[in-house]
C-alpha positions, -999 to 999 in steps of 0.1 A, spaced: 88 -127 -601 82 -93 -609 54 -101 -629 40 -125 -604 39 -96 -576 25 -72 -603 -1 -93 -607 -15 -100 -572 -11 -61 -567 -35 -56 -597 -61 -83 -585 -61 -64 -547 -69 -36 -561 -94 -52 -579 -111 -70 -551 -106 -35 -529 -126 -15 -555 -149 -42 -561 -157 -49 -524 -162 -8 -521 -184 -6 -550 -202 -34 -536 -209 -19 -499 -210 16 -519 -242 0 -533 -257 -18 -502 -253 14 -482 -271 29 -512 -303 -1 -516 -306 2 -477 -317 39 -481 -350 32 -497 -388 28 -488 -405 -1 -501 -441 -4 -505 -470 -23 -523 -498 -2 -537 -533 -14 -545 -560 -2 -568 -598 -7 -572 -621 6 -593 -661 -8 -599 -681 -2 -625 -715 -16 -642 -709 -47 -663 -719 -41 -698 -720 -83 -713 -728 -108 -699 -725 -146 -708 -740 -176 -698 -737 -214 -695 -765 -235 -699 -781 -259 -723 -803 -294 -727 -795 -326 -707 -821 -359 -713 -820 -392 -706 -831 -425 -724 -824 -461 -731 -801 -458 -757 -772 -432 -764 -783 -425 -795 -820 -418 -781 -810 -392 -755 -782 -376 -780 -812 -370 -806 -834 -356 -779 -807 -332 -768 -804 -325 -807 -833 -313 -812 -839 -289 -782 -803 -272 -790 -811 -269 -826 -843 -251 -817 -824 -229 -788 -799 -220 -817 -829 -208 -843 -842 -184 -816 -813 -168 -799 -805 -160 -840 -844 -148 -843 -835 -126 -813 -798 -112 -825 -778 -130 -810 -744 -131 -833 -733 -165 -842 -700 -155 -828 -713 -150 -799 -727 -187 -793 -704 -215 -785 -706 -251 -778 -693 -257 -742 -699 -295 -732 -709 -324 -754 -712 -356 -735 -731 -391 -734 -724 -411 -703 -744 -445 -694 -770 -447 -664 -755 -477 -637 -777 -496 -619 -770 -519 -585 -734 -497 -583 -732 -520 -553 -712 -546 -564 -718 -573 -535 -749 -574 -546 -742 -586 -581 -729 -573 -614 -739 -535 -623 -759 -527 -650 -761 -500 -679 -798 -488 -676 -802 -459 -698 -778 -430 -710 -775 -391 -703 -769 -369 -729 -757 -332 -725 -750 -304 -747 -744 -267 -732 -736 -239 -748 -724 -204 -736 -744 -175 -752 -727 -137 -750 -751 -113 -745 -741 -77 -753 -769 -60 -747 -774 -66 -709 -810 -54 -707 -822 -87 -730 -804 -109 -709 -832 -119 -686 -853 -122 -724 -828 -145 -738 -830 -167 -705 -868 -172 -708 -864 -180 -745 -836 -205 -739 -858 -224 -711 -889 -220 -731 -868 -243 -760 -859 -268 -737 -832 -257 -722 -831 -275 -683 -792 -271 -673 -778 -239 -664 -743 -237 -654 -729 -205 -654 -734 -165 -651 -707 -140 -658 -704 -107 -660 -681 -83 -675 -675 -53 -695 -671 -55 -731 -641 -26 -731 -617 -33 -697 -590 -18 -708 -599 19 -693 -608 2 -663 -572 -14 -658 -558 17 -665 -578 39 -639 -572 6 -614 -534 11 -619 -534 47 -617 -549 46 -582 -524 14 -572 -496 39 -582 -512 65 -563 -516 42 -532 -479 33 -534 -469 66 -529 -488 81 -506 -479 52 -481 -439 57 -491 -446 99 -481 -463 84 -454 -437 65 -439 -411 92 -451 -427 117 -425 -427 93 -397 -390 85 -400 -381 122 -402 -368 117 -440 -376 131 -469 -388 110 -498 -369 107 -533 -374 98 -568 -393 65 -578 -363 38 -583 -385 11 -597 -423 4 -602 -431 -34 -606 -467 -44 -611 -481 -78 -594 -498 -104 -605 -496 -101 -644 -519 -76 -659 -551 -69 -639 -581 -83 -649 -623 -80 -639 -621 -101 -607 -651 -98 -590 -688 -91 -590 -712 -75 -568 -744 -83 -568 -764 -53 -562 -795 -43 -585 -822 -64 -603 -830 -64 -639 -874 -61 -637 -894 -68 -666 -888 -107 -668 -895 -137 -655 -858 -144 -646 -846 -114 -623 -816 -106 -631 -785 -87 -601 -763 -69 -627 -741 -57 -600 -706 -44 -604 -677 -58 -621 -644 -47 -602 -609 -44 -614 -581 -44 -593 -543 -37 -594 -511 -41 -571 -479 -22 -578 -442 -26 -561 -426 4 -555 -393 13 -543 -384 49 -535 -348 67 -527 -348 86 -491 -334 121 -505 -306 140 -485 
């Protein structure tokens, strides 16, 4: 019996401390300042890559597959006359697909009238001031589908850095901020928790012209950006 009443003295106490420690920390997590901190920063792409490639049409699959063939093959030769890096060039799309005639079927069976035939490719170009150069020389080989522009820089890293810095930066000045308007003063940084993964070029800008070719060219800006949770102590 003794033990018994031992026991249920030992777990009160328990529970007692337990239930302190818990408010203890409550009290504690409600004297914080919570904020979210963003971060941009632009710069001038440095690489860009496109999409595009040969699409034909003819009466059998085999016909408009060779006439896509041969157009790519010669795109290929020239963008290695030019520099491009093999490494650089990959094959995006590769499809045959039949040609349907009377789709209507009330009006009696559909027929296969021809085939298409496409092949794209996506070409990296490193040095941006060729890239309206390389576009001529692609269309001049045959090269009638175009499905994609992107711009980036070739080194982000710097740029995720500076867009975090100034997400950290934006964090805290809203947390001193709302520090002053409450009449507190603002602590040390509890935690730091950054969104979204890490950040990544998101956007572009389109903003100045390449001149000197026959495709114009916006480079515009590439733009990184960053968000940051931040929680901060309210000091004494």
């Amino acid at each position: 019996m003794h033990s018994i009443k031992t026991g249920l003295a030992a777990l009160g106490a328990a529970l007692v401390l337990g239930l302190g420690a818990g408010m203890a920390q409550a009290s504690e997590d409600m004297r914080v300042i919570r904020v979210t901190g963003e971060g941009r920063v632009a710069a001038a792409p440095d690489t860009a890559t496109i999409t595009m490639g040969v699409t034909e049409q003819a009466d059998a699959a085999h016909a408009a597959m060779s006439q896509v063939s041969v157009s790519v093959a010669a795109i290929l030769e020239r963008l290695e006359e030019i520099g491009i890096a093999p490494e650089d060039v990959q094959t995006q799309r590769l499809t045959v697909n039949p040609v349907w005639s009377n789709r209507n079927y009330s009006e009696g069976e559909a027929e296969i009238t021809g085939f298409v035939a496409n092949n794209a490719i996506s070409v990296r170009i490193r040095d941006l001031p060729s890239l309206g150069d390389v576009l001529d020389r692609i269309l001049e080989e045959g090269g009638n589908d175009f499905s994609g522009l992107q711009f980036s820089v070739q080194d982000p890293e710097p740029l995720v850095n500076e867009a975090r810095r100034a997400a950290v930066a934006d964090a805290r000045a809203k947390a001193e901020l709302y520090a002053e308007a409450a009449g507190v003063s603002l602590g040390a940084v509890q935690r730091i928790e950054e969104m979204g993964g890490s950040p990544r070029p998101m956007m572009m800008e389109m903003a100045a012209a390449s001149r000197g070719s026959s495709v114009p060219i916006a480079e515009g800006e590439v733009t990184v950006e960053a968000s940051v949770n931040m929680v901060f102590l309210i000091a004494e």
